[in-house]
N, C-alpha and C positions, 0 to 999 in steps of 0.2 A: 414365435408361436408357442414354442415351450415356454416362457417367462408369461405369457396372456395365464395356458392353462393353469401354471401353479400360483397365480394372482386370485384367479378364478376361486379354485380348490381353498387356497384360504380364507377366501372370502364365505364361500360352503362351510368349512368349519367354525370361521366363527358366528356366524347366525344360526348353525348348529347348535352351538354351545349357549347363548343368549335365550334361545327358545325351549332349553333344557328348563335353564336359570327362571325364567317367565313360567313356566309350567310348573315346575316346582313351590313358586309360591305361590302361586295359584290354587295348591293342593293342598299348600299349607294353611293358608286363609280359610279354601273351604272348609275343611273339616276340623276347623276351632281352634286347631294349637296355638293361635294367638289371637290375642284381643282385639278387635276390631276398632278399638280406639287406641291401638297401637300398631295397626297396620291391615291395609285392606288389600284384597284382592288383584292382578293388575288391570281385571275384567273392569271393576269397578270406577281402579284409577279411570281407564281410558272411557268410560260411561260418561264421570264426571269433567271431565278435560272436553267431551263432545257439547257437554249439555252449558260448562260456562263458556265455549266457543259460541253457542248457540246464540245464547242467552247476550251476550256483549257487553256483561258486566264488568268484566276486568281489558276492557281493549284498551283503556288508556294507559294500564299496569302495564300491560306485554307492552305496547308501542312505546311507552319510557323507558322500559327496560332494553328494548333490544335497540333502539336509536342510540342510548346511551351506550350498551354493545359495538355497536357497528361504529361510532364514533372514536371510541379507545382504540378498537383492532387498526382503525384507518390510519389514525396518529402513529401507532406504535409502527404500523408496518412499515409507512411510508418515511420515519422522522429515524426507527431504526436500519434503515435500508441505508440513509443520507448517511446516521451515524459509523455503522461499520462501514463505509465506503470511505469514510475519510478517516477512520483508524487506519486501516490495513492500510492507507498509502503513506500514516510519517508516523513509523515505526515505534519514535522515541513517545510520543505520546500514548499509541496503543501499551506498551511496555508497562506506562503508568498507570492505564486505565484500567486494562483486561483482569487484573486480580480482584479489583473492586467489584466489576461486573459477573465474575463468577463466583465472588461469596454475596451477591446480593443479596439472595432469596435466604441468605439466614438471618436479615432483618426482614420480620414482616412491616413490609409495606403501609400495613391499615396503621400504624402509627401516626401516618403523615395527614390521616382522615382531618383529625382535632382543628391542625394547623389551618387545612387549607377549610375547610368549614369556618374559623374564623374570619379567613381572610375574604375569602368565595359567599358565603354564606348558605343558607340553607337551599342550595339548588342542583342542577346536574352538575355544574363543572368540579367538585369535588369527585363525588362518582366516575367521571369518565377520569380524573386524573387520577386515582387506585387503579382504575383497570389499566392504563397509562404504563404508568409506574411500573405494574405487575407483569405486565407483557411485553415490552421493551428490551428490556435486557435478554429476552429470549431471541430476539428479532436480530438483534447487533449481534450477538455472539454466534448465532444461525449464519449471519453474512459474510463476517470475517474467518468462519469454517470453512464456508463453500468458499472466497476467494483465495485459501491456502491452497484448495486443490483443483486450481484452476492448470491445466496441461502448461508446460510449460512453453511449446510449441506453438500452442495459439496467442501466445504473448511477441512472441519473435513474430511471427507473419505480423502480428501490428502494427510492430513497432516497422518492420520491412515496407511495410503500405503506407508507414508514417500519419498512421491513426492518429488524434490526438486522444491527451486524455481523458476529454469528458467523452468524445465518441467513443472510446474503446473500452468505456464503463458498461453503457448500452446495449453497444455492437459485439463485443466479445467477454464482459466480464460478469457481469449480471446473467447472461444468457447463459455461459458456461458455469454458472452456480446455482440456475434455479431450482436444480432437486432439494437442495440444502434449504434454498429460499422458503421452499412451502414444507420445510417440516419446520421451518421457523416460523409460518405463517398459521400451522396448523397449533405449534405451543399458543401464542397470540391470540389464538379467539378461547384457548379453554381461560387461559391468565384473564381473558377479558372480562368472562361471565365470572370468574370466578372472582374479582377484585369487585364490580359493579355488584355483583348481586350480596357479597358478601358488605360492602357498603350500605347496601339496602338495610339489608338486617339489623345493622348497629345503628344509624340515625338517618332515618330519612320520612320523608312522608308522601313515598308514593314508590311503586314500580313492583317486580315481581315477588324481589325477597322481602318488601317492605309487607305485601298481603300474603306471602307463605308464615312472617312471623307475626300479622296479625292474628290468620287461623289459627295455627297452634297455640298461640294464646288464647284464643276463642274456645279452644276444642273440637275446630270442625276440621275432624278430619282427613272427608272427602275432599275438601278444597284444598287442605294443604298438601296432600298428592296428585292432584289433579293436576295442578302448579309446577310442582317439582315433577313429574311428568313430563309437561308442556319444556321445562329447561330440557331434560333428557334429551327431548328429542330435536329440541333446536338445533344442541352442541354438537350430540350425534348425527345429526345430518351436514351439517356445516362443517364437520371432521372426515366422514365419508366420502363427502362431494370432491376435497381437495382433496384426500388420498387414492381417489379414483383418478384425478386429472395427474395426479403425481405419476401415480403406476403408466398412464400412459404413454406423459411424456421419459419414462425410464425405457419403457421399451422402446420407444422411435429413437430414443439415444442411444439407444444397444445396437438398432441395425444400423 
């Protein structure tokens, strides 16, 4: 009961704080201290976000975009879920691996764009293989965390039941890691939008960053918030959703 209320209470504070943030530039916009062709309104953003929803001019931008999305998150979840499942069982390998995968992200990723655009050519499967790439190693290293601190206790009763080892992946090791899992699941969707859509921008010809860097090259700058907007609120719900399912299965693991 007390772990709900102070889930709760934070949860108050920070859409507290967000709806300061909101109302703030709100006031800034209206009363001119910037350019309105450097930034509008969020009244406006979310006007324009209705009206190209309305309108169903860009439904094939969002539905490439977020297919290509939901297609990276799935790969990375499910391929890094396989991968640290079989690090953490032969150790001499994880040994080898684990340093590379914690200085990954000081190679940016979008390097690999060129190559696999050569090879792939101009379609999604470059795109979904940055967001891939990018979110992946968030995913392995999330697994092999959560099975370090797996009770040691519920490892013996396995082995006592004579579990084997893929059942006792399933049945007691997976399930006894899945807080870990979904903050590894929650890095993996921002990695996703963030390698896809940043893909979009550098070469592509079609999806959401491909028409937020058309407008701004256009100069319309209703659309290119309207846009970035509509990402906002994808990732931010898509991060809320799991950290609400996260909070609850913490607390039924508490009682």
């Amino acid at each position: 009961m007390i772990d709900m209320l102070l889930v709760k209470k934070s949860t108050a504070i920070r859409m507290v704080l967000l709806a300061a943030l909101v109302a703030a530039i709100e006031v800034i916009c209206r009363f001119g201290l910037v350019s309105p062709n450097t930034l509008i309104s969020p009244s406006e953003m979310a006007a324009a976000l209705v009206a190209i929803l309305r309108s169903g001019r860009f439904n094939d931008q969002i539905w490439s975009t977020i297919s290509n999305v939901g297609a990276a998150i799935v790969l990375s979840v499910v391929l890094g879920i396989i991968a640290g499942v079989i690090l953490h069982a032969i150790p001499r390998v994880r040994q080898a691996v684990q340093p590379f995968l914690a200085s990954c992200y000081a190679i940016p990723g979008f390097i690999f764009y060129v190559p696999l655009l050569g090879v792939f050519g101009l379609n999604d499967i470059p795109l979904i293989s940055i967001g891939f790439i990018l979110a992946a190693p968030s995913m392995i290293l999330a697994t092999i965390n959560g099975l370090d601190r797996i009770p040691p206790v519920f490892l013996r009763v396995s082995r006592l039941c004579q579990t084997g080892d893929l059942a006792a992946v399933f049945l007691v090791k997976l399930p006894c890691a899945a807080p870990y899992l979904f903050s590894g699941v929650r890095l993996c969707v921002a990695y996703a939008f963030i390698g896809v859509l940043a893909s979009e921008f550098i070469l592509s010809d079609r999806g959401v960053g491909y028409s937020i860097a058309f407008a701004y090259n256009d100069f319309d700058t209703r659309t290119m918030y309207a846009l970035m907007l509509l990402i906002i609120l994808l990732v931010t719900g898509a991060n809320m959703a799991l950290q609400a399912w996260e909070n609850r299965l913490m607390v039924r693991r508490r009682r």
